[in-house]
NUNU-62893 format. One record per residue (C-alpha): residue number from 1; x, y, z. Coordinates in steps of 0.25 Angstrom, whole numbers, plus 5000, padded with zeros to 4 digits. Example, Ala and Ser with C-alpha at 12.3 -4.5 7.8 and 13.67 -1.06 7.14 Angstrom:
<vonus>
+------+------+------+------+
| resi |   c1 |   c2 |   c3 |
+------+------+------+------+
|    1 | 5049 | 4982 | 5031 |
|    2 | 5055 | 4996 | 5029 |
+------+------+------+------+
</vonus>
This chain:
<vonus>
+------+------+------+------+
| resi |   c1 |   c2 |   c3 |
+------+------+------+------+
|    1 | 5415 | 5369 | 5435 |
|    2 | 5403 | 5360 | 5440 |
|    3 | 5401 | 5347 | 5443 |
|    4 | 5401 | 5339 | 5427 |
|    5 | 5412 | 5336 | 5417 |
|    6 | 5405 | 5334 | 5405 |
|    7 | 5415 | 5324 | 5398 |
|    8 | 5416 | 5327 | 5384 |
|    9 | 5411 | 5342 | 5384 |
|   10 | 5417 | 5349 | 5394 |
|   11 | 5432 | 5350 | 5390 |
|   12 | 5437 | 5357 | 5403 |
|   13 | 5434 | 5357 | 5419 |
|   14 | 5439 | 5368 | 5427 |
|   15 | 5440 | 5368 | 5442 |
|   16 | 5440 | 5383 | 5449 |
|   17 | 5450 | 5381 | 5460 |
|   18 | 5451 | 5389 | 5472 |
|   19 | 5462 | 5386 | 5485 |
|   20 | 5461 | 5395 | 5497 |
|   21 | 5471 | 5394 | 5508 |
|   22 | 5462 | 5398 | 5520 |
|   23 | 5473 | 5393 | 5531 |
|   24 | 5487 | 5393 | 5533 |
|   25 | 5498 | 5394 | 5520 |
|   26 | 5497 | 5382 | 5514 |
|   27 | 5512 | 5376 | 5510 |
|   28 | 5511 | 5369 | 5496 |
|   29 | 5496 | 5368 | 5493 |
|   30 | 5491 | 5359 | 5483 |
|   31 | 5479 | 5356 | 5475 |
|   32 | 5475 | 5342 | 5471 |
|   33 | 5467 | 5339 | 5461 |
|   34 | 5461 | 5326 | 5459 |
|   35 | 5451 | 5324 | 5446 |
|   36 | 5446 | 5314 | 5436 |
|   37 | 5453 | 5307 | 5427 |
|   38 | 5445 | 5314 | 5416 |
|   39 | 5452 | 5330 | 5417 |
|   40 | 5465 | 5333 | 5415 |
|   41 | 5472 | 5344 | 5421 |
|   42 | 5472 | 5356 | 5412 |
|   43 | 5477 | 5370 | 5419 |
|   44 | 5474 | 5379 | 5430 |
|   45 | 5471 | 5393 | 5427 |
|   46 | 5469 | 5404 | 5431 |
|   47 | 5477 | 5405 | 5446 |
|   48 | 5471 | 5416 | 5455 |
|   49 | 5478 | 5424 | 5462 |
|   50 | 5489 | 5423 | 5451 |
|   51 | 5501 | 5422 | 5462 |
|   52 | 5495 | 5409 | 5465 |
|   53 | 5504 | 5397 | 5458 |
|   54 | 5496 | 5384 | 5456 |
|   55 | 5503 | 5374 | 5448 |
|   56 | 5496 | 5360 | 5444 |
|   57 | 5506 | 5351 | 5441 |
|   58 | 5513 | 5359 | 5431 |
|   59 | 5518 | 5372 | 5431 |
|   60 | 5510 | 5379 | 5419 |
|   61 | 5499 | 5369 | 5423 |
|   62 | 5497 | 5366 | 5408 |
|   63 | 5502 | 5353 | 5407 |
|   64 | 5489 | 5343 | 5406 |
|   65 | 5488 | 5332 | 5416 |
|   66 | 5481 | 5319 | 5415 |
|   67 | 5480 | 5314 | 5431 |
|   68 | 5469 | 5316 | 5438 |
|   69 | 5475 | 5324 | 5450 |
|   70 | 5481 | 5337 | 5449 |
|   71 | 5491 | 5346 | 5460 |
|   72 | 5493 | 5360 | 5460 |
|   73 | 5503 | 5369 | 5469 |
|   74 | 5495 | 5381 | 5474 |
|   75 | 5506 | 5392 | 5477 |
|   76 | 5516 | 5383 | 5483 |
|   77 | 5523 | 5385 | 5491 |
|   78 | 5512 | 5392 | 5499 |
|   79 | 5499 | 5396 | 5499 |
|   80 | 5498 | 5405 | 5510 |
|   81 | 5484 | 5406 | 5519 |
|   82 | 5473 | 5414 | 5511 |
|   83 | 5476 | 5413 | 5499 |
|   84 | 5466 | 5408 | 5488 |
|   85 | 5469 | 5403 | 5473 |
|   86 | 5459 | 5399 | 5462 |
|   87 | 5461 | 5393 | 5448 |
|   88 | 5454 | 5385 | 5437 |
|   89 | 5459 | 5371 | 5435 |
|   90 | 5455 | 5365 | 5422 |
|   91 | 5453 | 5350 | 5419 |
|   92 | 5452 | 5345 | 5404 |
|   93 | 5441 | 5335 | 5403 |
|   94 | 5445 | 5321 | 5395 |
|   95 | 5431 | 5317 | 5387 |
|   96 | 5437 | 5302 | 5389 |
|   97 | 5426 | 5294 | 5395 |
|   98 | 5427 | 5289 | 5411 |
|   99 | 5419 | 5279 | 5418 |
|  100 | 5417 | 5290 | 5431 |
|  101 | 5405 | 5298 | 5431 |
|  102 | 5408 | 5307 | 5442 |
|  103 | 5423 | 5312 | 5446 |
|  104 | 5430 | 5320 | 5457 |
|  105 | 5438 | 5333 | 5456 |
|  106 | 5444 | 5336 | 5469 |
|  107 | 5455 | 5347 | 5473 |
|  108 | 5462 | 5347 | 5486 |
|  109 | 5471 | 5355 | 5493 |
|  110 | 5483 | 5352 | 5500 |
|  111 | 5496 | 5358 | 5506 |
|  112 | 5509 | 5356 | 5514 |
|  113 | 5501 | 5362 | 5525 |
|  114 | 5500 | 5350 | 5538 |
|  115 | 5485 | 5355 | 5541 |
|  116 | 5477 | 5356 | 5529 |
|  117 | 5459 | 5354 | 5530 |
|  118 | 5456 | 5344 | 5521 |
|  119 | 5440 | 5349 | 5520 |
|  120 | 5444 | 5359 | 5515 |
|  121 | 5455 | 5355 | 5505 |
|  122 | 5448 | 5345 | 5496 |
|  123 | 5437 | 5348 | 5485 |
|  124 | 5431 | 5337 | 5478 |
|  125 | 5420 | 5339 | 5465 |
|  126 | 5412 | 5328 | 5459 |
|  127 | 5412 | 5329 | 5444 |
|  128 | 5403 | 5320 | 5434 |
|  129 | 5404 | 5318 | 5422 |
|  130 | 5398 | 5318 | 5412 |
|  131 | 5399 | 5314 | 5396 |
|  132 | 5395 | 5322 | 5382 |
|  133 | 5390 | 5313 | 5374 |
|  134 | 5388 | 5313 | 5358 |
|  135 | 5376 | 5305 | 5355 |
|  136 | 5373 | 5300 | 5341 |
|  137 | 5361 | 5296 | 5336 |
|  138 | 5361 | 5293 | 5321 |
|  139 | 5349 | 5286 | 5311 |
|  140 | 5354 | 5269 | 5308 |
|  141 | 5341 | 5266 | 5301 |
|  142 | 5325 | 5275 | 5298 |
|  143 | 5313 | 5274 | 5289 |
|  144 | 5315 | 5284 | 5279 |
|  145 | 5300 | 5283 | 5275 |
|  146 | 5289 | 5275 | 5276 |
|  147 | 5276 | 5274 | 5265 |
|  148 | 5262 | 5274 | 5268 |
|  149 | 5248 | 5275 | 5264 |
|  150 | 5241 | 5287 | 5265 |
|  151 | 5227 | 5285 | 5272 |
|  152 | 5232 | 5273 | 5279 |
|  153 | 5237 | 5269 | 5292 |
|  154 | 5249 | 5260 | 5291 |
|  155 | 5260 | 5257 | 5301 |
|  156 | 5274 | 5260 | 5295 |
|  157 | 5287 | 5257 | 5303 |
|  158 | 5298 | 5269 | 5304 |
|  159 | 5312 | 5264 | 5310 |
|  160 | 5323 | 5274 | 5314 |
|  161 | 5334 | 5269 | 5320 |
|  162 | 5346 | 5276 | 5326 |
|  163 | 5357 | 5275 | 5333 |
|  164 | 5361 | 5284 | 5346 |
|  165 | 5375 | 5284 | 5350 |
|  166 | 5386 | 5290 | 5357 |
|  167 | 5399 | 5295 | 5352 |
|  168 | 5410 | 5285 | 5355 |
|  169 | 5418 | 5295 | 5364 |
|  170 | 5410 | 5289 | 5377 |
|  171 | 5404 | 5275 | 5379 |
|  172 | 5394 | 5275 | 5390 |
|  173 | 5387 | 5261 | 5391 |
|  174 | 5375 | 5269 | 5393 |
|  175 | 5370 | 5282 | 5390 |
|  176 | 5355 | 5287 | 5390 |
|  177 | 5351 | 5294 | 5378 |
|  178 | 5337 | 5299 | 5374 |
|  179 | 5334 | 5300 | 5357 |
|  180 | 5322 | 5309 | 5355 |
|  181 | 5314 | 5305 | 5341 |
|  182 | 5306 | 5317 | 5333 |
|  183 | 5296 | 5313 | 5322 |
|  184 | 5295 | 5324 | 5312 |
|  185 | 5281 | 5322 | 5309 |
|  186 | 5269 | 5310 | 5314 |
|  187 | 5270 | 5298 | 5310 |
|  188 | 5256 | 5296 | 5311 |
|  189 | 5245 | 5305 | 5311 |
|  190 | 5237 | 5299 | 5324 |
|  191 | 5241 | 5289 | 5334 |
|  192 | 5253 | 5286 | 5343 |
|  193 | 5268 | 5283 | 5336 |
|  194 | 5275 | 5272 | 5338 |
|  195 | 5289 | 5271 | 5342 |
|  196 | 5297 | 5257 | 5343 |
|  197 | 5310 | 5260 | 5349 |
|  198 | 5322 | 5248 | 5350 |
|  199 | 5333 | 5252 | 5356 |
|  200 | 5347 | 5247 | 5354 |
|  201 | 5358 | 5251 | 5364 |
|  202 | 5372 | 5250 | 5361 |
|  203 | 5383 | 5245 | 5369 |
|  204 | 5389 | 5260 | 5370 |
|  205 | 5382 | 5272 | 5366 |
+------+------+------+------+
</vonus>
């Protein structure tokens, strides 16, 4: 469903699936799934018309499986001509970090027929993906309070330094985040403020 895996939020992908015999019967058909390294094969469910068997790799498809290519038998030993079955496949997502940003999901049909059409056969998604990330940001060193003399102007120095960091699940080199500062009352009563801001990047964030 869609186009994104969000990597560390989304737990499960699910592929409607739909195969339509629009020629001849089809001996022994097959579906090929093909899929990144970061699903696992969970289950199919539901079958419809029920008297359609499908069978991935097992025969309760319930065992989990960690290759990232999948077979199913679609009512062997034939699939006569017009018929039609849709089911759900479901993919568990893995929240381990991969180098890829972009992934394809492909299904294609084959059978022991001798003619088959290949454009119509093969259906390829593009899928990116995409990470959640946990971003801490926490106070190393501030100015509790600073003294000053009332009816004059004097210049006083108020440091805040913190630290903004993300959770050690992921390491990305570089990720862009934006801090956003709120003052709880003016610092001045007229005049511009003053902001001197040093940055110190970290060899992972």
């Amino acid at each position: 469903r869609g186009d994104t895996l969000l990597i560390g939020r989304d737990q499960v992908l699910t592929a409607m699936v739909s195969l339509e015999n629009a020629h001849e019967d089809s001996d022994k058909p097959q579906l090929h799934f093909y899929y990144p390294s970061c699903l696992n094969f969970r289950k199919i469910s539901p079958v419809q018309p029920a008297n359609v068997l499908v069978l991935c790799n097992d025969v309760d498809n319930s065992r989990r499986l960690n290759s990232g290519n999948l077979t199913c038998d679609v009512d062997h030993p034939i699939f006569p001509k017009h018929s039609r079955v849709t089911f759900s496949a479901e993919f568990d997502i893995s929240d381990s970090e991969t180098e890829e940003r972009t992934a394809n999901f492909t299904i294609t049909a084959t059978s022991g027929n001798s003619v088959r059409i290949t454009n119509e056969s093969t259906l390829s998604r593009t899928l990116f993906l995409r990470y959640t990330v946990n971003v801490v940001t926490s106070g190393i060193e501030y100015t509790r309070h600073i003294n000053v003399t009332a009816g004059t102007q004097e210049v006083r120095l108020v440091k805040h330094s913190y630290q903004v960091k993300t959770g050690e699940k992921y390491s990305f080199n570089t990720l862009p985040i934006s801090c956003s500062f709120m003052l709880g009352c003016p610092l001045v009563s007229n005049g511009p403020y003053i902001f001197l801001v040093n940055l110190f990047p970290l060899m992972y964030l």
